[in-house]
N, C-alpha and C positions, 0 to 999 in steps of 0.2 A: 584382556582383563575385564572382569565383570565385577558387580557392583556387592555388598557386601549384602544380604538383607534386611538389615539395618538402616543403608548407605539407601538401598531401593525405598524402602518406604517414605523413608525422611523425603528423598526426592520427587515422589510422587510417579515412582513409577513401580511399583505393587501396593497389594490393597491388604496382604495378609494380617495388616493389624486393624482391623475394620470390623464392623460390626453395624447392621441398619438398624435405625430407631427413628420410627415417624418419617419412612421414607426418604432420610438423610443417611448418610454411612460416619459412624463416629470410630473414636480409636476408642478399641473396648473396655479402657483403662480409665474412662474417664465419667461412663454411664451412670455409674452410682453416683457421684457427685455432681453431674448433671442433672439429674433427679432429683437428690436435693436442693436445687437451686431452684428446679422449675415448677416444684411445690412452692416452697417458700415465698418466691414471685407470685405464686396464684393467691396465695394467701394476704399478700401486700396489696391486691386487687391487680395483677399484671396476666396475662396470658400469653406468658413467654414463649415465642416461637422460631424457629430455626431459618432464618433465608438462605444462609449457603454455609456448606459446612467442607467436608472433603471438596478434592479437589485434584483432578489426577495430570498428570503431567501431561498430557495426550489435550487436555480441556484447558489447560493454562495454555496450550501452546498455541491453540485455534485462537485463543483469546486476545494474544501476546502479537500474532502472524495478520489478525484482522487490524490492528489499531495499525500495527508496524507499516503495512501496505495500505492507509488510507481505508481501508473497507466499514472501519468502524472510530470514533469520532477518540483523539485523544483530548481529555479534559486538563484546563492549567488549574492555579488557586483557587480561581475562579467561578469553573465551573463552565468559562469559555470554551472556544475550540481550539485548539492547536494548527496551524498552518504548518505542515510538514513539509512545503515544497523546496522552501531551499535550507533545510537543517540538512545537517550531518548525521549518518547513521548515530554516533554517540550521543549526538543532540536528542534527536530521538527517542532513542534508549533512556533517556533522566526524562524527558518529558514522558513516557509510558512508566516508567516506573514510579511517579508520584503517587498512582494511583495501581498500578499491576505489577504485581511481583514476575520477574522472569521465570519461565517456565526452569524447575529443577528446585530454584530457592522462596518458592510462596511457603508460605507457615500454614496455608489450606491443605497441603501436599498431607499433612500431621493428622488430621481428623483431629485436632486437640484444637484447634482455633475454628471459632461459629459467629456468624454473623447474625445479631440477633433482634426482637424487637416482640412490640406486645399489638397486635393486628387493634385487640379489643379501646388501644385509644385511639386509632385513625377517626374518622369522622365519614359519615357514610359519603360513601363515593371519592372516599381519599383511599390514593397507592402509596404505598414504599415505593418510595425513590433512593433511601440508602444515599443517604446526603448529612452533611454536619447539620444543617439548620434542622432538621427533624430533630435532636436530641437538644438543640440549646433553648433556652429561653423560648417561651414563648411555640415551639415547637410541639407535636402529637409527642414525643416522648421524652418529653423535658422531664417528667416526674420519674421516667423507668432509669433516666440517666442517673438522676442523685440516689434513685434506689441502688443500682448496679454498684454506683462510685461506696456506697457504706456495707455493702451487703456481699460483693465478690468473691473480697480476700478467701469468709468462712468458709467458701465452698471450695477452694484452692483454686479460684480464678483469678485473672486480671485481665488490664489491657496493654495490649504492647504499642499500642498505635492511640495512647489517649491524647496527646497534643504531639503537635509538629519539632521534630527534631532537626530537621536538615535534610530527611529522606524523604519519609513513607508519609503522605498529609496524615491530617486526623482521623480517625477513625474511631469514633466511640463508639457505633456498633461491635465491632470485632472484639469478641473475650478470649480467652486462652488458658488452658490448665497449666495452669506453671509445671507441674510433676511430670507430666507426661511429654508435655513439649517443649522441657528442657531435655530430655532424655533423646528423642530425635535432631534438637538442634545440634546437638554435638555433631551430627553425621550428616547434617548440610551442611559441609564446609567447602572451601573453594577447590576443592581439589574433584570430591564427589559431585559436584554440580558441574563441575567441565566437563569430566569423564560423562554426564548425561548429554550434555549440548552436544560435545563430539559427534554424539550417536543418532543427532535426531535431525529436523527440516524446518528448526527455529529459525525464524526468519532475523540477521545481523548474528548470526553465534559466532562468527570470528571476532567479530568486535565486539561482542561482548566477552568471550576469553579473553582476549589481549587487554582487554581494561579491570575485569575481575576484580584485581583487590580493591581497585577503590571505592569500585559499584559495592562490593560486596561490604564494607566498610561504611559505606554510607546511607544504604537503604536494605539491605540484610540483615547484619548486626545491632543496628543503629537503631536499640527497641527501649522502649522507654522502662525506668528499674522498678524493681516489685516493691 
């Protein structure tokens, strides 16, 4: 059984609903109103730009398979390290998922969810780091945040990930077209994202099958309401 192409997209394993813009790949549904947004912000004095947008399942999974196996650093609340050595694969799996979506259920799979920022208030010789403190008080983009928080909705955006729920940490960068990426979340559900793990060389996918609903339940669906 194969996947539906609906069922593919949503998960991040075709691109057919893609489209590039400024060298990112968006779902081409949601351009126009991206456009309006990125005006808009120019006009408010922001120079709205794109840090990561799509996201194919093939790149979650290098992402997911690096932290998994020590290769690349899993972060707590904190922004500490994680000591993996004597966790549990499942331990594991909630510690990588505070911050990385499992390969199949990222909402980057969508080309509808972008992580985003205005370069033009960094301060010369300051990077994106893509950290909560950049958008709160006192932070390079404390003013784009309160712009974003009154200005989104118009554009049919939000944020799924603006305070901590239980799952997924904060994330005020990350905005999302409500229309378009409600329309694929229907088709990440637990059934299509196993049928993807099945198939692939995700590093813990049995245990992550065998636990699904709750993961799925607590850092999947677990998006904060429009």
């Amino acid at each position: 059984m194969t996947l539906s192409d609906m069922a593919a997209c949503a998960c991040g394993l075709s691109e057919a609903h893609l489209t590039e813009y400024k060298g990112k790949q968006l779902h081409q549904g949601i351009i126009d109103d991206f456009l309006d947004l990125e005006l808009a912000a120019k006009n408010a004095g922001f120079d709205l730009e794109i840090a990561s947008a799509y996201r194919s399942f093939e790149r979650q999974s290098l992402i997911w398979n690096n932290k998994f196996s020590g290769k690349r650093p899993i972060l707590n609340a904190n922004n500490g390290p994680v000591d993996i050595a004597n966790l549990s694969e499942i331990e594991i799996i909630q510690a990588i998922m505070l911050y990385s979506a499992m390969p199949g259920a990222s909402r980057h799979h969508f080309g509808t969810d972008l992580d985003v920022f205005a370069p033009n208030l960094l301060k010369p010789g300051q990077t994106l780091q893509l950290e909560p403190w950049e958008y709160q008080f006192d932070g390079p983009f404390y003013t784009l945040n309160i712009w974003l928080d009154k200005n989104l909705s118009k554009f049919g955006f939000y944020r799924p990930y603006e305070e901590f729920k239980g799952g997924v940490a904060s994330e005020p960068w990350h905005i999302s077209h409500i229309a378009c990426s409600q329309d694929l979340f229907e088709y990440q559900n637990i059934e299509n994202i196993n049928q993807a793990l099945k198939a692939s060389n995700v590093f813990g996918r049995n245990t992550l099958i065998e636990n699904m609903p709750s993961l799925y339940e607590r850092f999947v669906s677990n998006v904060c309401e429009l």
